[in-house]
TORKOL-4160 file (C-alpha; in steps of 0.2 Angstrom, whole numbers, padded with zeros to 4 digits, m for minus):
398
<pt num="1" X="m0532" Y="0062" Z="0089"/>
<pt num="2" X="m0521" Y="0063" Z="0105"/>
<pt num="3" X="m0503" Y="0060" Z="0103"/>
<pt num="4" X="m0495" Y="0045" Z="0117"/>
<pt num="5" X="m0478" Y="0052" Z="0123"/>
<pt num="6" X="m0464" Y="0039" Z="0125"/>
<pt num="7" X="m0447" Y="0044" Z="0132"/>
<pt num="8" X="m0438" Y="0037" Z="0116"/>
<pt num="9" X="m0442" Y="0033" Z="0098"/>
<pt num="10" X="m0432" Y="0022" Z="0091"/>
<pt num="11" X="m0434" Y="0021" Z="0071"/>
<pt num="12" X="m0428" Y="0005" Z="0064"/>
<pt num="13" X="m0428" Y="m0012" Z="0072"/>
<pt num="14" X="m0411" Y="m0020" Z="0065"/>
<pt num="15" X="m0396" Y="m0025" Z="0076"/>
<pt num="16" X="m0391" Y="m0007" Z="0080"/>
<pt num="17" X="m0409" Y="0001" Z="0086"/>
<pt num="18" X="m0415" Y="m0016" Z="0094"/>
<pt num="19" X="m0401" Y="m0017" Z="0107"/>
<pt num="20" X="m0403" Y="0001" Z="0110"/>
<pt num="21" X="m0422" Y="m0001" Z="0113"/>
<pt num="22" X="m0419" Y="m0016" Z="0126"/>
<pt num="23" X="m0405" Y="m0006" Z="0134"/>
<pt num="24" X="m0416" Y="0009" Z="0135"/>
<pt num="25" X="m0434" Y="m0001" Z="0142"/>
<pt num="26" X="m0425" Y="m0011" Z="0155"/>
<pt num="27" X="m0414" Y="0006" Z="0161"/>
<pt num="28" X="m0436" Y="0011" Z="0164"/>
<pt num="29" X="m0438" Y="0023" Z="0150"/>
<pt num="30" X="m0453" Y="0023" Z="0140"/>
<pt num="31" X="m0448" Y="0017" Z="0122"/>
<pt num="32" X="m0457" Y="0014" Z="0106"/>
<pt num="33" X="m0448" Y="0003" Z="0094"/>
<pt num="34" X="m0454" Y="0008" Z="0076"/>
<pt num="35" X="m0448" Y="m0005" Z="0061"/>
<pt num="36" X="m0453" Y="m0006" Z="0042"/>
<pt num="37" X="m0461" Y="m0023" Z="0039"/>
<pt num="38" X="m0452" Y="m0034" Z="0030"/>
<pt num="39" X="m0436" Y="m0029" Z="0031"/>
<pt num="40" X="m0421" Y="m0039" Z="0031"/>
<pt num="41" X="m0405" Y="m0033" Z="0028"/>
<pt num="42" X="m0391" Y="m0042" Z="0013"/>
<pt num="43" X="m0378" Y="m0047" Z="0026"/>
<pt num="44" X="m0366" Y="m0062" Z="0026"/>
<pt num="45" X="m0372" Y="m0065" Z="0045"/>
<pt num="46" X="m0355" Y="m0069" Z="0052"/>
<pt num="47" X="m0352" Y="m0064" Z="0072"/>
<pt num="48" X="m0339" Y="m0066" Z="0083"/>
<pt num="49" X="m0341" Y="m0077" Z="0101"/>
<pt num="50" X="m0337" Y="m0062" Z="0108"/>
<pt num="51" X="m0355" Y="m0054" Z="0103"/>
<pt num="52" X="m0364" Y="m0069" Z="0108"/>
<pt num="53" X="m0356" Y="m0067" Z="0127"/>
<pt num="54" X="m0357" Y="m0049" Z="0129"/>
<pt num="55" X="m0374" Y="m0047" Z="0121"/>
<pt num="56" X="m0382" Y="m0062" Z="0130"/>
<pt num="57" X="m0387" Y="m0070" Z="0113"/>
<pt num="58" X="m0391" Y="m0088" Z="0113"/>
<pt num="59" X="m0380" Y="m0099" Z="0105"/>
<pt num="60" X="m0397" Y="m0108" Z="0097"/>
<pt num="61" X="m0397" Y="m0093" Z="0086"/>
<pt num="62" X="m0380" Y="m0100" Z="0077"/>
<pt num="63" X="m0384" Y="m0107" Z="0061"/>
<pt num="64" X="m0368" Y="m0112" Z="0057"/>
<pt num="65" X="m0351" Y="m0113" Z="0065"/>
<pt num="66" X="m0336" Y="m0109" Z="0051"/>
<pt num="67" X="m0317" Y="m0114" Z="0056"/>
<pt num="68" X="m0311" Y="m0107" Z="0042"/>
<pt num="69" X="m0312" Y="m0094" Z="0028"/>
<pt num="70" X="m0303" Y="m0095" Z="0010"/>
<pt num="71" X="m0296" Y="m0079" Z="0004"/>
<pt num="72" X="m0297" Y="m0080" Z="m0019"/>
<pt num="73" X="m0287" Y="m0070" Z="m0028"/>
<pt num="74" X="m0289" Y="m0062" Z="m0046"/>
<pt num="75" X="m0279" Y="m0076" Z="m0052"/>
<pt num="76" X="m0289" Y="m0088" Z="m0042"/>
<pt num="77" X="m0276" Y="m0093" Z="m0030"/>
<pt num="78" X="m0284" Y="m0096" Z="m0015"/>
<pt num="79" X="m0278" Y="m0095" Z="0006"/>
<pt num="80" X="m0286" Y="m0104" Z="0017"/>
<pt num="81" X="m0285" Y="m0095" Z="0036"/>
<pt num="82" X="m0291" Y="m0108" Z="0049"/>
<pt num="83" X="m0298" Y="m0099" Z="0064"/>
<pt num="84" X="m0288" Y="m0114" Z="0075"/>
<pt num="85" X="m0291" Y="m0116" Z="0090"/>
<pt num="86" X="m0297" Y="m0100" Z="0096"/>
<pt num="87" X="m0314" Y="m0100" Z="0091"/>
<pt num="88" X="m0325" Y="m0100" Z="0075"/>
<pt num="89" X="m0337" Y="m0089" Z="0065"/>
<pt num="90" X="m0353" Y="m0090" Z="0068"/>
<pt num="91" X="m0367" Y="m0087" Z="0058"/>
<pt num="92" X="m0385" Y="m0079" Z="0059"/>
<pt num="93" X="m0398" Y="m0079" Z="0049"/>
<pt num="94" X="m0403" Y="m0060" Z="0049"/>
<pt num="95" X="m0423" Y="m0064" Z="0047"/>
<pt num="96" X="m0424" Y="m0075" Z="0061"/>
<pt num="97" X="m0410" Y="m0066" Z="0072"/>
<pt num="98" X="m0416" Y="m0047" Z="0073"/>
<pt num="99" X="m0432" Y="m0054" Z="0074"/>
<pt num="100" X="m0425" Y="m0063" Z="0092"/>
<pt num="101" X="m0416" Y="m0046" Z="0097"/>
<pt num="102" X="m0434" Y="m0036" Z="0093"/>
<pt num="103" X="m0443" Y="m0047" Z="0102"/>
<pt num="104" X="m0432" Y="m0045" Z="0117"/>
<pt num="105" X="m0433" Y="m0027" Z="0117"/>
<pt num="106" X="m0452" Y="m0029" Z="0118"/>
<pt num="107" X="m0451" Y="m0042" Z="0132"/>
<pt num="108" X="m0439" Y="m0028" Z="0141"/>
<pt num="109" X="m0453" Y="m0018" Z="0141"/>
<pt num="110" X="m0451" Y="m0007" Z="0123"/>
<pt num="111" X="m0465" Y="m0008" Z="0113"/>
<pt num="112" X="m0466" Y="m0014" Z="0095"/>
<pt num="113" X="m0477" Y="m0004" Z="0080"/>
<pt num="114" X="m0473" Y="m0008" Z="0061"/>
<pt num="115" X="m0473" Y="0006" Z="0052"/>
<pt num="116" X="m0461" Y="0017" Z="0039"/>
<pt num="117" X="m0453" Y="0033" Z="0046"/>
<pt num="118" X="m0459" Y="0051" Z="0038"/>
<pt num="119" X="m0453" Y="0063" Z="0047"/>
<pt num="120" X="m0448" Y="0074" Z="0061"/>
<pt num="121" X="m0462" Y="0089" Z="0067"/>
<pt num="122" X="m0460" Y="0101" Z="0078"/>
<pt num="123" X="m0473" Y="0112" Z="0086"/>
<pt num="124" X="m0468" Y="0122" Z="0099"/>
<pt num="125" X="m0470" Y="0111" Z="0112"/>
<pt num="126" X="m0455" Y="0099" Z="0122"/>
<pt num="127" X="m0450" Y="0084" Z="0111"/>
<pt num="128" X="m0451" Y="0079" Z="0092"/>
<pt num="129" X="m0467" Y="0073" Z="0084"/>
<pt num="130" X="m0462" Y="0057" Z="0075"/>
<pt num="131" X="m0472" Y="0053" Z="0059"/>
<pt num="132" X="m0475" Y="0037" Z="0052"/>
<pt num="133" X="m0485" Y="0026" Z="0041"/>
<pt num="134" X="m0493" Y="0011" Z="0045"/>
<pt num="135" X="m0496" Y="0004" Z="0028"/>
<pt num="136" X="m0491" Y="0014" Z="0009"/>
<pt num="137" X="m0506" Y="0028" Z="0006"/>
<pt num="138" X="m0511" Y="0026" Z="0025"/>
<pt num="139" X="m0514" Y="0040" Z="0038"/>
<pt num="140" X="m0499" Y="0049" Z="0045"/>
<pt num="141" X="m0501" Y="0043" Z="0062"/>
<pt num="142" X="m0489" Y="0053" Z="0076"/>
<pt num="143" X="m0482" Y="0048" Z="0090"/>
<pt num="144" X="m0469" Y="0064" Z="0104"/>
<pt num="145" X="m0451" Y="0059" Z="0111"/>
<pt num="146" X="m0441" Y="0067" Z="0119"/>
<pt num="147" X="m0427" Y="0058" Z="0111"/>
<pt num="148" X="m0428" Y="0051" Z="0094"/>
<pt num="149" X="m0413" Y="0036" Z="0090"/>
<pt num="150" X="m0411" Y="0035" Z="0071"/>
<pt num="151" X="m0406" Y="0018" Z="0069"/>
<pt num="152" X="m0416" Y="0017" Z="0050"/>
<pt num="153" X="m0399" Y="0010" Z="0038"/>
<pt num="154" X="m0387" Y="0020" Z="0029"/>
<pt num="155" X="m0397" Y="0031" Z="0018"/>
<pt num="156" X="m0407" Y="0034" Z="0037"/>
<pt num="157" X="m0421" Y="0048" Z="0033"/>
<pt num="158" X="m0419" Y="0053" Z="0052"/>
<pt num="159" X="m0400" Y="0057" Z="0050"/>
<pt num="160" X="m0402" Y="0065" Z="0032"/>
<pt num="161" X="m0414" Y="0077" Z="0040"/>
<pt num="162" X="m0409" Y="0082" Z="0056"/>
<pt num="163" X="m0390" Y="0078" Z="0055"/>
<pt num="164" X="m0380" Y="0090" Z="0041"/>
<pt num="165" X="m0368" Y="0080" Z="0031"/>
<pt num="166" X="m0377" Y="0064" Z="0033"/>
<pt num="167" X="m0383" Y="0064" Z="0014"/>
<pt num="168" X="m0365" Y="0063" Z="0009"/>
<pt num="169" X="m0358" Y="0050" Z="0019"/>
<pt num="170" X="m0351" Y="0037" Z="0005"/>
<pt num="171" X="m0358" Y="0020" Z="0003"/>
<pt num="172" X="m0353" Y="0002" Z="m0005"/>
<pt num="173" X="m0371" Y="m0006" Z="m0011"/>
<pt num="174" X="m0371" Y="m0024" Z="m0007"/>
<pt num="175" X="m0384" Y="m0038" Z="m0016"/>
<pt num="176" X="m0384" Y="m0057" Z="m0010"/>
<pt num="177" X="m0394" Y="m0069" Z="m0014"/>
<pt num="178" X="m0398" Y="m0081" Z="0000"/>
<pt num="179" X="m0400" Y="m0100" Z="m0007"/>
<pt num="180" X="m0404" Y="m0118" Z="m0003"/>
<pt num="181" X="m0385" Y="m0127" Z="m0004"/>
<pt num="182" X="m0377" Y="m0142" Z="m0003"/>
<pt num="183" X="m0366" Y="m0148" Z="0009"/>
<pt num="184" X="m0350" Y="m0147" Z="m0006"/>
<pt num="185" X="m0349" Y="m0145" Z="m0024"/>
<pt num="186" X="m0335" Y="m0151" Z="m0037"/>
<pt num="187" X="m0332" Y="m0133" Z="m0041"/>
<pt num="188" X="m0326" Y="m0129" Z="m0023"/>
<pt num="189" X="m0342" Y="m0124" Z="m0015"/>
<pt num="190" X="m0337" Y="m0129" Z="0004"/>
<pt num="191" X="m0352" Y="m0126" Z="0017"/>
<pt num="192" X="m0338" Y="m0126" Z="0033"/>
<pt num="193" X="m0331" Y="m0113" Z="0025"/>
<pt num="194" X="m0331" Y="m0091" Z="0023"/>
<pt num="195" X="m0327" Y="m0088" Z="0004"/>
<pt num="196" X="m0321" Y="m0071" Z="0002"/>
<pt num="197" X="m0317" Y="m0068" Z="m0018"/>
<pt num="198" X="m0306" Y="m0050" Z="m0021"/>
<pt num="199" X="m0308" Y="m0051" Z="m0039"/>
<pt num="200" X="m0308" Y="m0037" Z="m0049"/>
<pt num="201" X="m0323" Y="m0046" Z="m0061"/>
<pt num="202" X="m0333" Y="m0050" Z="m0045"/>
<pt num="203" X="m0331" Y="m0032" Z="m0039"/>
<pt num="204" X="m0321" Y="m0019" Z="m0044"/>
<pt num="205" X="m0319" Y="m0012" Z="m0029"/>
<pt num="206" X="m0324" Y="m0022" Z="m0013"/>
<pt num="207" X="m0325" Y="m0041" Z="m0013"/>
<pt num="208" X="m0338" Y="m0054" Z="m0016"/>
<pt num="209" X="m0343" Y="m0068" Z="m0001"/>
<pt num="210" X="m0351" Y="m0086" Z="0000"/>
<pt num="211" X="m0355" Y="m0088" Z="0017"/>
<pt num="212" X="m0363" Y="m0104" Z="0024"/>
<pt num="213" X="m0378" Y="m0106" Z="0035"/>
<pt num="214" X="m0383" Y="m0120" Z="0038"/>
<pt num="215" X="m0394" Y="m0129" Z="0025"/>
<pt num="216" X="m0392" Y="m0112" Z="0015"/>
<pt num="217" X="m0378" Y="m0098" Z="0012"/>
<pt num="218" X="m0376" Y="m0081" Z="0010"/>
<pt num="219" X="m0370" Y="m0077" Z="m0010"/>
<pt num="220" X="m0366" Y="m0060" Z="m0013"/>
<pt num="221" X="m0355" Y="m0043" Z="m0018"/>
<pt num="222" X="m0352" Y="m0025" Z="m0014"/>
<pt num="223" X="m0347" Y="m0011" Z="m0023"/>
<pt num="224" X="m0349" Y="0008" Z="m0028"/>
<pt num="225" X="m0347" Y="0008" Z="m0045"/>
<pt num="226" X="m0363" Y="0014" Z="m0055"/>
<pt num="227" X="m0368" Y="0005" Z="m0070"/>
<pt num="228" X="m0360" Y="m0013" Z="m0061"/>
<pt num="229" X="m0372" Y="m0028" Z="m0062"/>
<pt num="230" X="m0370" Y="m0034" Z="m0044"/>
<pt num="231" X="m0385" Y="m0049" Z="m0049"/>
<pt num="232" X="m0372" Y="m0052" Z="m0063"/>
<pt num="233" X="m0358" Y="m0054" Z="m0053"/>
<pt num="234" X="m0368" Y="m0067" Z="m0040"/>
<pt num="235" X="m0374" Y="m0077" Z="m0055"/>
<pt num="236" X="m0356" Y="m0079" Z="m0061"/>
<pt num="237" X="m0350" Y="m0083" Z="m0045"/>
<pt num="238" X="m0363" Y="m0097" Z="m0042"/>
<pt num="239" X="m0360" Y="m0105" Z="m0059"/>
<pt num="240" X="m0341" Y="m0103" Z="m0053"/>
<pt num="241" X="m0345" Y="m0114" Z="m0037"/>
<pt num="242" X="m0359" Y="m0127" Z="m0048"/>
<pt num="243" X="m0374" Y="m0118" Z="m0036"/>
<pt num="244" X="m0383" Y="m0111" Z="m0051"/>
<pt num="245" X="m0396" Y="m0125" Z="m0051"/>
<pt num="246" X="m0398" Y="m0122" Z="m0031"/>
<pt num="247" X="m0417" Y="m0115" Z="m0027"/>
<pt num="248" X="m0414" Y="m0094" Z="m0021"/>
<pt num="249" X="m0424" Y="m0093" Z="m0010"/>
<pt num="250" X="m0424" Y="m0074" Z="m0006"/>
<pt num="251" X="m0414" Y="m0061" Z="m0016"/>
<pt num="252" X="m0410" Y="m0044" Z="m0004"/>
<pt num="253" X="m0399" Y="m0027" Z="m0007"/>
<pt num="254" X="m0395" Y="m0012" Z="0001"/>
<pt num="255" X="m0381" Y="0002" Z="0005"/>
<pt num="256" X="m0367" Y="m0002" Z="0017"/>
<pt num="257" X="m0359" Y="0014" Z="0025"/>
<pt num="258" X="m0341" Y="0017" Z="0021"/>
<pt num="259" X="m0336" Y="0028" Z="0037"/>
<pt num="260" X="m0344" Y="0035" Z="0053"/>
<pt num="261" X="m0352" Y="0052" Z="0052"/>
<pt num="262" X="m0344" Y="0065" Z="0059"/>
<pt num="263" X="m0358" Y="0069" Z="0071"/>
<pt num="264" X="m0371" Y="0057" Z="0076"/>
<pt num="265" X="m0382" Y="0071" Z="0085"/>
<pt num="266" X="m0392" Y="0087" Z="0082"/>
<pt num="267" X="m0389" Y="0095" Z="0097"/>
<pt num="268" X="m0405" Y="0093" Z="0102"/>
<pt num="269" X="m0415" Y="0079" Z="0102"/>
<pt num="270" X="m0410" Y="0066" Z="0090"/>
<pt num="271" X="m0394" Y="0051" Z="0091"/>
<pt num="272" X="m0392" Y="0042" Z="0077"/>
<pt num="273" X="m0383" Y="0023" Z="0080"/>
<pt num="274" X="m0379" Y="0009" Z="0068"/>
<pt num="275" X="m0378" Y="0010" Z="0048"/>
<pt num="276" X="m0386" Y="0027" Z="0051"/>
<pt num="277" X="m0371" Y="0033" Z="0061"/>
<pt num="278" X="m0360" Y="0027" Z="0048"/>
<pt num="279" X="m0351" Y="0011" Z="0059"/>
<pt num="280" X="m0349" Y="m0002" Z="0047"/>
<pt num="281" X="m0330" Y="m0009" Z="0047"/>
<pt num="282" X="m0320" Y="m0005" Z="0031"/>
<pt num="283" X="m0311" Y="m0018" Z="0023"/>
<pt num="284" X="m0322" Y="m0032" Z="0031"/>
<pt num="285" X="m0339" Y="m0024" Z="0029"/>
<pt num="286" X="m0344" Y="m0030" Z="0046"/>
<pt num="287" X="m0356" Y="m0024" Z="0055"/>
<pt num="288" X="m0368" Y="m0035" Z="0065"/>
<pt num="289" X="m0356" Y="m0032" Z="0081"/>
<pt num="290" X="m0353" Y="m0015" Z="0080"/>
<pt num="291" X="m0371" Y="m0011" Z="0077"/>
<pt num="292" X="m0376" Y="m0018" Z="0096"/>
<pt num="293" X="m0360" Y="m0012" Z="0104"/>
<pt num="294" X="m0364" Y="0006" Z="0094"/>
<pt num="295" X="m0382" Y="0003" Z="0099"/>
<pt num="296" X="m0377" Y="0000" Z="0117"/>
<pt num="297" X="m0366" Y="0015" Z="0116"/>
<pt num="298" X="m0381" Y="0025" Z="0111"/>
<pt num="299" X="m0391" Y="0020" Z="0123"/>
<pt num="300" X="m0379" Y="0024" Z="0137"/>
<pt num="301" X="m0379" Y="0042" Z="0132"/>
<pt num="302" X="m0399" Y="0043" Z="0129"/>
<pt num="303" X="m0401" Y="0039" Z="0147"/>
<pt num="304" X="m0390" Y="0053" Z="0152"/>
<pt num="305" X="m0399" Y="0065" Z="0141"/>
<pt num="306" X="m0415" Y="0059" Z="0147"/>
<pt num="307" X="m0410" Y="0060" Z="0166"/>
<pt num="308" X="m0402" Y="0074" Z="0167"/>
<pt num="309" X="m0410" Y="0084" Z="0150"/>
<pt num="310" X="m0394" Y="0090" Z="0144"/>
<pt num="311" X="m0393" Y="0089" Z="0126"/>
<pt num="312" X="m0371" Y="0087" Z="0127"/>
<pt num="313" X="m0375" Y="0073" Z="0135"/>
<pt num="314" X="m0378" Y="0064" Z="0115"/>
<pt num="315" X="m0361" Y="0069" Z="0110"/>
<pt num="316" X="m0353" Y="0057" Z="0120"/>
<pt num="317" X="m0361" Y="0043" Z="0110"/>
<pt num="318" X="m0350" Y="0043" Z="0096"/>
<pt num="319" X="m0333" Y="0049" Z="0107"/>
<pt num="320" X="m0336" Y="0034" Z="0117"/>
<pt num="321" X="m0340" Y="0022" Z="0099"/>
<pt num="322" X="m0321" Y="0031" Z="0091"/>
<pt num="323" X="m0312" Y="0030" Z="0108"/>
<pt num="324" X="m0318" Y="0010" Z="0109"/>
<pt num="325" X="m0316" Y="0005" Z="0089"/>
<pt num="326" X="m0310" Y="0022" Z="0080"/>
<pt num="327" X="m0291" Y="0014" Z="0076"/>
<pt num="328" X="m0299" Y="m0003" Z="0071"/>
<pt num="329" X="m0308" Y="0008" Z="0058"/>
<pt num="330" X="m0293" Y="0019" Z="0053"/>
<pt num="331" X="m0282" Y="0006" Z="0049"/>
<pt num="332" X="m0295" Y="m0006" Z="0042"/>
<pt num="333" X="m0299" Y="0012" Z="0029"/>
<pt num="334" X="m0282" Y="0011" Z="0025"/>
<pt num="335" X="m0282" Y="m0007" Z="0021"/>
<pt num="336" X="m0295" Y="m0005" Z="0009"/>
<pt num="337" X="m0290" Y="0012" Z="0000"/>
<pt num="338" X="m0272" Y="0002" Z="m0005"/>
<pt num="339" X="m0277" Y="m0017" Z="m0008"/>
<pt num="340" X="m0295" Y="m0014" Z="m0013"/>
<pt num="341" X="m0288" Y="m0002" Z="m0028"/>
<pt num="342" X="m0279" Y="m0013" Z="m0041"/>
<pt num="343" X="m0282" Y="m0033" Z="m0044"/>
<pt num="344" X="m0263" Y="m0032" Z="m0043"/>
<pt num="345" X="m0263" Y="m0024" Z="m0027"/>
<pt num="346" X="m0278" Y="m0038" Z="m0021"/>
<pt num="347" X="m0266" Y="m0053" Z="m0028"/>
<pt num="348" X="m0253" Y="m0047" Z="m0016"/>
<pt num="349" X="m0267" Y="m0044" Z="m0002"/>
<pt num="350" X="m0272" Y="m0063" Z="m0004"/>
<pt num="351" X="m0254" Y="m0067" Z="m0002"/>
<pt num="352" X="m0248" Y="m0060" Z="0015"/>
<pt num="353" X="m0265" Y="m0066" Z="0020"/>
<pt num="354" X="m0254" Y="m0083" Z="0017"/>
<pt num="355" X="m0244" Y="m0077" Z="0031"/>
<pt num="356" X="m0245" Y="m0086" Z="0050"/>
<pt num="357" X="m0243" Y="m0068" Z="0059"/>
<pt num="358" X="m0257" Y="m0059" Z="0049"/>
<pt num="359" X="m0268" Y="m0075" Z="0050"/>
<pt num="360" X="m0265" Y="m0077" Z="0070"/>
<pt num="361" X="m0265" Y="m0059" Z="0072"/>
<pt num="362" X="m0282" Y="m0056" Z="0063"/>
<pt num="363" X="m0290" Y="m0069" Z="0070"/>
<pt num="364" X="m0287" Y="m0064" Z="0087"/>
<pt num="365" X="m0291" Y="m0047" Z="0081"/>
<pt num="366" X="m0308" Y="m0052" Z="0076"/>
<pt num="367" X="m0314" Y="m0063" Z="0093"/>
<pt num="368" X="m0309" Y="m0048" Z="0105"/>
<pt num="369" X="m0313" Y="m0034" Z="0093"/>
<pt num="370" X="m0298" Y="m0025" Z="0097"/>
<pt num="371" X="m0281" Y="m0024" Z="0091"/>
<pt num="372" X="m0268" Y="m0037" Z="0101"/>
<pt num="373" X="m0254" Y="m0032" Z="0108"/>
<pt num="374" X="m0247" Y="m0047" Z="0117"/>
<pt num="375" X="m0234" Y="m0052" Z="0100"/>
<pt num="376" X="m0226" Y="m0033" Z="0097"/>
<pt num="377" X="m0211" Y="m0044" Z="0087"/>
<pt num="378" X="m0229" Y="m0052" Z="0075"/>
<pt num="379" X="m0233" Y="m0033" Z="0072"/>
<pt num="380" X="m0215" Y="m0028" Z="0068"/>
<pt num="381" X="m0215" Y="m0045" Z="0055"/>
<pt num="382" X="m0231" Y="m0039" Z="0048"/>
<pt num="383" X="m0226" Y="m0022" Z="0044"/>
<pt num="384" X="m0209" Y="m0025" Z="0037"/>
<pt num="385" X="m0219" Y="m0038" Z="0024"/>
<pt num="386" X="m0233" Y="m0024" Z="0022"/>
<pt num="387" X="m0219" Y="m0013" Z="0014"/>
<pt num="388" X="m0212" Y="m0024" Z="0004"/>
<pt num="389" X="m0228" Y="m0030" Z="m0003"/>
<pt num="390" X="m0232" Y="m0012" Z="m0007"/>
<pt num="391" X="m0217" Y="m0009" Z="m0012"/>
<pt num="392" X="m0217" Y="m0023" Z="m0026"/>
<pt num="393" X="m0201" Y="m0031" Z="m0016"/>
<pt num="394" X="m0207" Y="m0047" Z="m0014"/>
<pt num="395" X="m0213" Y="m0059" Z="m0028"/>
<pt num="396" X="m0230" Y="m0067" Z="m0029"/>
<pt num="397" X="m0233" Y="m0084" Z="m0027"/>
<pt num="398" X="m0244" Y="m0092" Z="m0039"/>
């Protein structure tokens, strides 16, 4: 059987490799768009306005609009942060959202096939020879690029074998369940509201969420410790917040990526983007931005490649991503290697999040995606009470 040739495989049809497709078929490159059925990543779903504007994303997508989130300490003293009146958290449901971003791509001009990734052939001739599977136990069918995007999640089979080191990037494993909820609950359940719980029973090193969507919400934990019952842990938080009796309506997990690689390219003829390049947030765990605006990044330097068939060209991918976002990262991997580490550490967390700089100052932080300089004196204040919360110099309230 013939092979068709496309300029561009992209493997894996999630937030990442569905912006790059788009990018890539309306810059006139030929692209196919390969995605496993079924697929739906655990995720919170929380996006900035900021995404929505610079991604052309409908506001219709928005199941929710949150004004607030509640930080909950080990000793269940809890923060609320009002986003005020600089915006709100919105919220996606991923099923119905990357299935709106796929679609677009394929109304760009990509085309769409359902099918699992194998792997990568070579046979002499230009290009790679994707494999794939429509169905378990089907043919190998096989398709030529002369670019292949891995965009296939953190533990991506395209970055594990074409990109060295990628098998050892460190991961956070996050289950949620996603359930029919009501509009409050006695116990605190608030469905206005981002619940964010760093408690040392609910993980023992990341943080547990309750997330609302509408007539549903996101419940769920992260963490890297083997042997932790992360179903456990949601079924005590929803009998914490009375939604135990609430019907779950689908239950989802998967690895989350702790750090960016430190190459995204083979020197040849595969970019990974995405979870597969390693660009979820530490600290937050977000990811849904970063994924297009690291997709779109991709994208950018796949068209060089492909214009002017310098591989070099793909390197600039993740120079551009780091340059953009790489000191949002480092200090974010700094945040979560000290407060994440102790539940006395996360009590203290919870309480500068009391604070009105670090509230004001990360909110802002979070709608522009970059780190605000307009209030020097808030950062000076915010450091000076980062020591001395580290230090143990300042009591916590209870």
């Amino acid at each position: 059987m013939s092979m068709t040739d496309f300029d561009v495989v992209v493997v894996g049809g999630g937030p990442s490799g569905a912006t790059a497709a788009c990018d890539l078929a309306r810059a006139g490159h030929k692209v196919l768009l390969l995605d496993r059925a079924g697929r739906i990543k655990p995720c919170g779903g929380a996006v900035p306005p900021r995404l929505l504007e610079e991604f052309e994303v409908p506001q219709s997508l928005l199941v929710a609009r949150a004004r607030a989130a509640r930080m909950v300490a080990p000793s269940s003293r809890a923060v609320d942060m009002p986003v005020g009146e600089i915006g709100y958290v919105g919220m996606v449901d991923r099923d119905v959202f990357d299935e709106w971003l796929r679609d677009r791509a394929a109304s760009a001009g990509a085309q769409r096939r359902t099918g699992t990734y194998e792997a990568i052939e070579r046979d002499g001739a230009e290009g790679a020879v994707v494999c794939y599977r429509e169905e378990r136990g089907g043919p190998v069918l096989k398709v030529r690029a002369r670019l292949v995007i891995g965009a296939d999640g953190a533990r991506s089979g395209v970055a594990r074998e074409n990109i060295p080191g990628a098998e050892r990037n460190p991961c956070v494993f996050a289950y949620h369940e996603v359930v029919r909820s009501p509009e409050s609950t006695p116990q605190g359940f608030d469905g206005a509201r981002c619940d964010v719980l760093y408690q040392g029973r609910l993980s023992p090193d990341f943080y547990a969420w309750v997330f609302p969507h509408g007539e549903t919400s996101s419940i769920g934990v992260g963490s890297a410790h083997k042997g932790f019952s992360l179903r456990g842990s949601v079924k005590d938080l929803r009998a914490d917040l009375g939604l135990e009796g609430c019907e779950t309506i689908r239950r989802e997990g998967a690895p989350i990526p702790l750090k960016p690689l430190k190459r995204w390219d083979n020197g040849r003829d595969v970019l990974v983007t995405g979870d597969a390049a390693g660009v979820v947030a530490p600290a937050s765990g977000e990811g849904i931005y970063y994924a297009m605006a690291c997709g779109r990044i991709a994208a950018s330097a796949a068209d060089a490649f492909l214009r002017s068939g310098k591989p070099a060209a793909l390197r600039q991918a993740r120079k551009t991503f780091l340059k953009e976002h790489g000191r949002v990262f480092w200090i974010l991997g700094i945040m979560q290697y000290f407060w994440y580490s102790s539940d006395k550490r996360r009590e203290r967390f919870v309480e500068m999040c009391a604070d009105r700089d670090v509230q004001r100052l990360t909110w802002q932080a979070y709608m522009n995606k970059k780190l605000v300089r307009a209030d020097p004196m808030a950062h000076v204040r915010i450091f000076l009470k980062d020591c001395a919360h580290l230090l143990g110099l300042k009591p916590v309230a209870r």
